[in-house]
Structures are given as structure tokens and as C-alpha cells.
C-alpha positions as CSV (number, residue, x, y, z in Angstrom):
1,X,0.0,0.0,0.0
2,X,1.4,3.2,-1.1
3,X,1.5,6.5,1.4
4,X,-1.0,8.1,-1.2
5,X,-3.3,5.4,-0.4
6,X,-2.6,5.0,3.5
7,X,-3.2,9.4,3.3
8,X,-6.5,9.1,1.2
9,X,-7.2,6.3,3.6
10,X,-7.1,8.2,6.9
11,X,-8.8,11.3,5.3
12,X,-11.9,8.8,4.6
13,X,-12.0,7.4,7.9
14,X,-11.7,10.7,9.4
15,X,-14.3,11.8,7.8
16,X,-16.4,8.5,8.0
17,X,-15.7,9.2,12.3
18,X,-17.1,12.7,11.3
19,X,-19.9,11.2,10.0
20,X,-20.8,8.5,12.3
21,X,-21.1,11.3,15.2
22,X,-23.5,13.3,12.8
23,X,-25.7,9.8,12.2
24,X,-25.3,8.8,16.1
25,X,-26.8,12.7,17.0
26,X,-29.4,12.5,14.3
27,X,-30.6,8.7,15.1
28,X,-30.6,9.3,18.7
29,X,-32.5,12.9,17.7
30,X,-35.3,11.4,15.7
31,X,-35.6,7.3,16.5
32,X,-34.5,6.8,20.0
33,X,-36.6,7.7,22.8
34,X,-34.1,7.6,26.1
35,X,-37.5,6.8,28.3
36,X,-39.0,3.8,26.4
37,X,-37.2,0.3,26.1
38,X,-38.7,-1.8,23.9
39,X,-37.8,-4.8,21.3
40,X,-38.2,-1.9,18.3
41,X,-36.0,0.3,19.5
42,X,-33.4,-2.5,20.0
43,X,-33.9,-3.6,16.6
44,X,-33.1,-0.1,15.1
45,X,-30.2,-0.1,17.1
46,X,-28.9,-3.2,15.3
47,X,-30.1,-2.3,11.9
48,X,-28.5,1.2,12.3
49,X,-25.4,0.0,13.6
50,X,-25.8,-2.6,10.5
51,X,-25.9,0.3,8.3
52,X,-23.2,2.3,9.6
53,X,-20.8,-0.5,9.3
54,X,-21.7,-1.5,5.9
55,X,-21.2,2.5,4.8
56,X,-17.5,2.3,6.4
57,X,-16.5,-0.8,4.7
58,X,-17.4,0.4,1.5
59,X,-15.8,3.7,1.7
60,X,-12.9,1.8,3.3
61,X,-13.0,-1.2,0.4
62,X,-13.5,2.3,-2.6
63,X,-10.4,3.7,-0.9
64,X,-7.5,1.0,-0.7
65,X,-9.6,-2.1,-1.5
66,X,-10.6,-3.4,1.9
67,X,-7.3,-3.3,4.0
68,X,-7.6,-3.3,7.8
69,X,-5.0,-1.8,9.8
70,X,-5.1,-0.4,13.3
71,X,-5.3,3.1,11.8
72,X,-7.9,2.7,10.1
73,X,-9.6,2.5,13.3
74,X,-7.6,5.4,15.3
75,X,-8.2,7.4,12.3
76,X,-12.2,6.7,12.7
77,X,-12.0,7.4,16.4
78,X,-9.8,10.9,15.3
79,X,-13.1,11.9,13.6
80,X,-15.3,11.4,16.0
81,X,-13.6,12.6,19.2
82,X,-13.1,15.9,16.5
83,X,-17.0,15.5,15.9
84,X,-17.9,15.4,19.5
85,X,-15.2,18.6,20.2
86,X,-15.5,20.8,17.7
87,X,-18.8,20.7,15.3
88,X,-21.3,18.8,18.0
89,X,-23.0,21.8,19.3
90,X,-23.1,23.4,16.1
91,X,-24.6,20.8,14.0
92,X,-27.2,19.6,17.0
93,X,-27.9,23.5,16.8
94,X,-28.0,23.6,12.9
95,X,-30.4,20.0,13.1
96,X,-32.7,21.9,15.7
97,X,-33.4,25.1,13.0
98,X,-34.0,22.7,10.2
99,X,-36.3,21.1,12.2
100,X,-38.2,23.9,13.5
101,X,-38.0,25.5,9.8
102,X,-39.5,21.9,8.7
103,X,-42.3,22.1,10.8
104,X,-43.2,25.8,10.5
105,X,-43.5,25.6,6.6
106,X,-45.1,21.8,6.8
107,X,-48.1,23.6,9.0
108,X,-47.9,26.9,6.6
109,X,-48.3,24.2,4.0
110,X,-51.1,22.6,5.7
111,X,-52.9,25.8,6.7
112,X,-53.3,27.0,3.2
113,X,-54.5,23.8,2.2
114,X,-57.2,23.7,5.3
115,X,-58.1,27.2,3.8
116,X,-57.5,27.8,0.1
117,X,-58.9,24.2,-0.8
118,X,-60.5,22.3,1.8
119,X,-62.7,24.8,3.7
120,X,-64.0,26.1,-0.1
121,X,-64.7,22.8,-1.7
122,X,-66.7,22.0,1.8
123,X,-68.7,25.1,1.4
124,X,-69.2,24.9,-1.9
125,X,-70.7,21.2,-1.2
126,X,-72.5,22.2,1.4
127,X,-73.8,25.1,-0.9
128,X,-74.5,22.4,-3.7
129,X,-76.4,20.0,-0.9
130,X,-78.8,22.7,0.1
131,X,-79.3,23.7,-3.3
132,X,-80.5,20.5,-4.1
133,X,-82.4,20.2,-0.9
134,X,-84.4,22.7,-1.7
135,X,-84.9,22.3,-5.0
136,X,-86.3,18.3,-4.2
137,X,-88.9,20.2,-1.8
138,X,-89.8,23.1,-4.1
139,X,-89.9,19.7,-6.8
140,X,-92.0,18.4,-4.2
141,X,-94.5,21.2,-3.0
142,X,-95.3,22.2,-7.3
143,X,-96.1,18.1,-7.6
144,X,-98.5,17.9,-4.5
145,X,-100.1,21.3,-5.4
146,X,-100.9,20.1,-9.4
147,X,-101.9,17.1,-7.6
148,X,-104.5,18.7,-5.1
149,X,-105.5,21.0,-7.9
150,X,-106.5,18.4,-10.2
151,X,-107.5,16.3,-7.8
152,X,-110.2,18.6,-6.0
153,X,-112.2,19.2,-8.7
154,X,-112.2,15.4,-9.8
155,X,-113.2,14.4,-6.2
156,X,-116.0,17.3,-6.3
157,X,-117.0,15.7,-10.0
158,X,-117.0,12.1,-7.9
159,X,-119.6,13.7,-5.2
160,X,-121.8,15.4,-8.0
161,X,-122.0,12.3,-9.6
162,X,-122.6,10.0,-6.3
163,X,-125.4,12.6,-5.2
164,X,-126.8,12.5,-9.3
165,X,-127.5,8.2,-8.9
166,X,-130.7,7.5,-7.6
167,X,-130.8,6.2,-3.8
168,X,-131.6,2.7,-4.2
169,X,-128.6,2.2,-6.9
170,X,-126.4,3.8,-4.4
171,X,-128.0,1.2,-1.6
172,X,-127.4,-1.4,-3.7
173,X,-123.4,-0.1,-4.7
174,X,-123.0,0.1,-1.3
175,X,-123.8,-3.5,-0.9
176,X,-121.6,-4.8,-3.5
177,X,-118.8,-2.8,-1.8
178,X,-119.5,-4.5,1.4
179,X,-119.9,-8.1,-0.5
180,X,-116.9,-7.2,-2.1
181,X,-114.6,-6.7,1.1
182,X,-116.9,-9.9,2.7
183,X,-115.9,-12.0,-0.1
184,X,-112.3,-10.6,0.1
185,X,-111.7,-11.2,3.8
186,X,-113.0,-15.1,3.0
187,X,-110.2,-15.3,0.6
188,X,-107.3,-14.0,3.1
189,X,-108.9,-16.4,5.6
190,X,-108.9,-19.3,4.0
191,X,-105.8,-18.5,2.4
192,X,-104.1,-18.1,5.7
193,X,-105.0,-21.6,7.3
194,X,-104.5,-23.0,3.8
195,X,-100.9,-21.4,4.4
196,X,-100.8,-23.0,8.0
């Protein structure tokens, strides 16, 4: 291995130590709860830890092909112990804003939504329903009213003609209607214990 290689080598796992304390601070910052203990949260730990490994093999096997030596690993420790002294505070700061920034423009986001589409569309719906609400009962009064206008006069013409027949026809009428319903009622009853 050449000293160009073992000097691109320790700059990569420098910065890889770099970058492990930025992943530690923003894993611990978003997916690990100090207070809960929990099968989840150990699994994360091992996929993350998975992952982070993985990422510093590869940069490690890009740079001189895979080799292990002990510096590799002072060199990753170097960049982390210059993580946790010198850019810690400022990137947990720097993590903080973004997140706050995040959030303020996700609810900006979801406040124009709520009120330049959602609120609208639900008045205009609610518009639209009790349009149509009152259009099926003005629909409705107009039918009943032709109804009871055409159906006055042809209930009047009914009585006019009822009080034109001669008594004894409407004696007898009156008898085939209650012959009628007698012979009807038979019917039911005999249909019903036929049925039983």
C-alpha cells in the first residue's frame, strides 16, 4: 500500500468518524426515545449500527480495497472525538433550525391547504347539498299542489255524480262494496290456514 493510499485512507476514515457522530446525534435525535425500552428500539439499534458498518466498509473497500490496519480505526475514532469537540453543538444547533424550519412551513403548507382548498370545496358542497335540498322540496310542493288542484275538482265531480244516482242504486253499490270486502276477507282467511 502506497503513502498516497494510507493518506486518502485516513482522510476517509476521518471523515467517516465525522460522520458516524453526525448519524449517532441525528438517530438518537429522531428514533431513539431515552425513556421507552422496547424490542423496536433495539432492533433499530442493530439495523443502524448494520448500516453504519456497511457505509465504512465500503468507503474503506472504494479507498484501498478493503485493508484493515489499526489506523484505520484510530483514524475513525480521530473523527469522531473531533465531531464530539469541535462541530457537535453546532450541527445539533444547525439540526434543531432545520427542524423547526420543517415544521413551520409543513403547518404553513397545511394551513393554506385547510383554507384555500379544503374549507372552499366543503362550502361549496355544502352550498350544492342545500341547493339540491331545496330544489327536491320546491320539486315536491309544485307536484303535491298540481296534484291537489286536479284532484279537488275530480273528487267534487266524484260527489256530483254519487249525489246524481238515484238512492236505491247507491244502496245497492254500497252493498256490492260490502260483498266485495266480505268476499275478500273469506279469501285472506282461508288463504291463511290453507298457508298453515
Amino acid at each position: 500500500m502506497t503513502l498516497t493510499v494510507q493518506f486518502y485512507t485516513m482522510v476517509a476514515m476521518v471523515a467517516m468518524g465525522v460522520w458516524l457522530g453526525i448519524a449517532m446525534d441525528t438517530y438518537s435525535r429522531f428514533l431513539h426515545p431515552r425513556r421507552s425500552k422496547s424490542l423496536w428500539l433495539y432492533l433499530n439499534d442493530v439495523v443502524f449500527w448494520l448500516l453504519q458498518g456497511l457505509l465504512v466498509f465500503y468507503v474503506l473497500f472504494t479507498v484501498n480495497e478493503g485493508t484493515l490496519r489499526l489506523y484505520v480505526f484510530l483514524a475513525l475514532l480521530c473523527g469522531y472525538a473531533a465531531y464530539r469537540a469541535l462541530f457537535q453543538q453546532l450541527y445539533r444547533h444547525t439540526l434543531e433550525r432545520i427542524i423547526i424550519i420543517t415544521v413551520s412551513v409543513i403547518n404553513v403548507i397545511k394551513s393554506l391547504i385547510t383554507n384555500l382548498v379544503y374549507r372552499p370545496v366543503l362550502f361549496i358542497l355544502k352550498l350544492l347539498l342545500s341547493l339540491c335540498m331545496m330544489l327536491v322540496s320546491m320539486t315536491t310542493a309544485i307536484f303535491w299542489f298540481i296534484i291537489k288542484l286536479f284532484w279537488v275538482p275530480v273528487k267534487w265531480g266524484f260527489l256530483l255524480l254519487w249525489r246524481l244516482i238515484p238512492r236505491s242504486i247507491r244502496s245497492r253499490l254500497i252493498k256490492t262494496a260490502g260483498i266485495a270486502d266480505t268476499i275478500k276477507n273469506y279469501i285472506k282467511n282461508w288463504l291463511m290456514k290453507f298457508r298453515k
